[in-house]
C-alpha positions in Angstrom: -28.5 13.4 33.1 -30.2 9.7 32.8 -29.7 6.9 30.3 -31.5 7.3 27.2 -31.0 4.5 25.8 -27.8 1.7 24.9 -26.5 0.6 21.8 -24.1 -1.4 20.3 -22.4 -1.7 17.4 -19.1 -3.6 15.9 -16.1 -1.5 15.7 -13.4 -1.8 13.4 -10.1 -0.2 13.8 -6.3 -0.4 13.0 -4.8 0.0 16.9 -7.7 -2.1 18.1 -8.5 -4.6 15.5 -12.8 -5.7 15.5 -14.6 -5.2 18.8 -18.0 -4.9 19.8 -18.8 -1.7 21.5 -21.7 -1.4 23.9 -22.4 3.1 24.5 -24.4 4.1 26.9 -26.1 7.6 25.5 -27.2 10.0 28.3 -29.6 12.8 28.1 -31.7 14.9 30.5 -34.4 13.0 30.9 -36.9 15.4 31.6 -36.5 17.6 28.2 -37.7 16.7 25.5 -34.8 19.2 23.2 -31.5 17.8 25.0 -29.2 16.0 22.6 -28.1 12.5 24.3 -23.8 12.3 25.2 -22.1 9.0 23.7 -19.1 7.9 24.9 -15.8 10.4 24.9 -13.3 7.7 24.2 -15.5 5.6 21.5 -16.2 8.8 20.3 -12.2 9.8 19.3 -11.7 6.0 17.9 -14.7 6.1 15.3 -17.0 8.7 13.8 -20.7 8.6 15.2 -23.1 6.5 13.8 -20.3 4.7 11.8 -18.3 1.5 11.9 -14.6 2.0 10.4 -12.2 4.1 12.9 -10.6 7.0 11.9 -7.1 5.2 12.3 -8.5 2.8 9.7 -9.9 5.5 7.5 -6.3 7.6 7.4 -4.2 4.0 6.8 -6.6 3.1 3.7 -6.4 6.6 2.5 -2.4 7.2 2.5 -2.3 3.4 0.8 -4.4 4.4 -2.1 -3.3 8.4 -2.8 0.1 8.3 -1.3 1.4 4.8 -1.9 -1.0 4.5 -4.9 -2.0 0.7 -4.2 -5.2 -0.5 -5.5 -8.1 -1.5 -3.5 -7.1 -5.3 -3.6 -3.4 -4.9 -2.2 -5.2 -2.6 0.4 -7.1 -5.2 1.0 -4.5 -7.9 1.3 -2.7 -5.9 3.4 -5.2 -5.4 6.0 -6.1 -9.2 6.3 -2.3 -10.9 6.1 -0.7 -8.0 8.9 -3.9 -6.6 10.8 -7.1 -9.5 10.2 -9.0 -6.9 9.0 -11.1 -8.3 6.4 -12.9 -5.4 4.0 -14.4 -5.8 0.4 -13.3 -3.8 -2.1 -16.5 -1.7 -2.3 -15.4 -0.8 1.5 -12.1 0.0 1.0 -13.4 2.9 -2.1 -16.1 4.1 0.8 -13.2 4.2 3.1 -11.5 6.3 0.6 -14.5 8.7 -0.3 -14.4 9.2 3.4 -10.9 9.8 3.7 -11.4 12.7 1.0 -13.9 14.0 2.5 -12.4 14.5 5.6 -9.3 16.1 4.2 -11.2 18.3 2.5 -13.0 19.4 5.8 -9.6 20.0 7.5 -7.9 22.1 4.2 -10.7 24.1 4.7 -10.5 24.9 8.3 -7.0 25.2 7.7 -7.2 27.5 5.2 -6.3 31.3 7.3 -3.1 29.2 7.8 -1.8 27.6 4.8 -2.8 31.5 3.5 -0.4 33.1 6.5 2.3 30.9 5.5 2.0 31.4 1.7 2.8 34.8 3.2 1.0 36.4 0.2 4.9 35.0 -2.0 3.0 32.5 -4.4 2.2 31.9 -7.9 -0.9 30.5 -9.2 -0.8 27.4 -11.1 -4.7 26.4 -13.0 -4.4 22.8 -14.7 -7.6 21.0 -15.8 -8.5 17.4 -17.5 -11.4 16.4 -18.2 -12.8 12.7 -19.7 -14.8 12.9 -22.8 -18.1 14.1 -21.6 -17.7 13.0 -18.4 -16.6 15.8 -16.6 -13.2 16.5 -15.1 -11.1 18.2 -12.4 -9.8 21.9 -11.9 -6.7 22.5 -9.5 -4.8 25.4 -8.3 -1.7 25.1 -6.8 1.5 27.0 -5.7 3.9 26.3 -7.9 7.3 27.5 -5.7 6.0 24.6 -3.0 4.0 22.2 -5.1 0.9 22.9 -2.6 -2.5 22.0 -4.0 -4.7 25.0 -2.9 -7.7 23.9 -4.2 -8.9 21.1 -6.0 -12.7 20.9 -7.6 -14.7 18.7 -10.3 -15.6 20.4 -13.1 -18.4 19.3 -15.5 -15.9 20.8 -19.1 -12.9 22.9 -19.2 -14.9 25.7 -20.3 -13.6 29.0 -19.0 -16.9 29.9 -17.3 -16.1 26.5 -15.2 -12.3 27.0 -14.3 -13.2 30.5 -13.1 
């Protein structure tokens, strides 16, 4: 394996505060098909490609959905105790990203919120929706208050919560 190529890129997180990372990305140099390596440790701080650490991405999503603060307390938050300084429009990407990777882990942890459901559950369906613009379906076990599933929904026509 040679170096491809090096790259850097600023780096934002909430154990580490803003740095400038410089990655070295090796390949074989001889094939044209071989994917280049980044770095191992930059690559368990920050998702490829991107700028805003995971730590950074967990802390703004637990603010909003679990402490329910808005995006400008998250905000002043981040800049009074870390000196992180984000716009609001970074904080709601931050969020969408948040979702989306919580979404990817319920559903490769699916086979084992299903073993421990141990097939003992009941089915709770709940739906809103806001005036032509669409809603959102959820089932959830009612004995443990577990959201199974949780889905957008253009009505609450039955054909769309089935």
């Amino acid at each position: 394996m040679g170096i491809v190529k090096t790259q850097r890129r600023t780096v934002i997180t909430l154990a580490e505060g803003t740095f400038e990372a410089h990655e070295t990305l090796k390949g074989c140099t001889r094939e044209a098909d071989c994917a280049p390596v980044g770095a191992e440790q930059l690559a368990l701080l920050v998702p490829p490609r991107q700028r805003y650490g995971y730590d950074l991405i967990v802390h703004v999503g637990l603010q909003r959905y679990l402490a329910g603060k808005q995006r400008d307390e998250i905000r002043e938050q981040l800049s009074v105790h870390k000196g992180i300084e984000l716009s609001a429009g970074t904080v709601s990407n931050l969020c969408d990203r948040f979702l989306q990777m919580l979404e990817t882990l319920h559903l490769l942890r699916a086979p084992y919120l299903r073993a421990a459901l141990d097939g003992a559950w009941s089915l709770h369906i709940d739906a809103t929706s806001d005036q032509g613009k669409g809603g959102l379906a959820i089932g959830m076990d009612g004995f443990r208050g577990w959201v199974l599933m949780a889905t957008r929904i253009p009505t609450e026509a039955g054909e769309n919560i089935r």
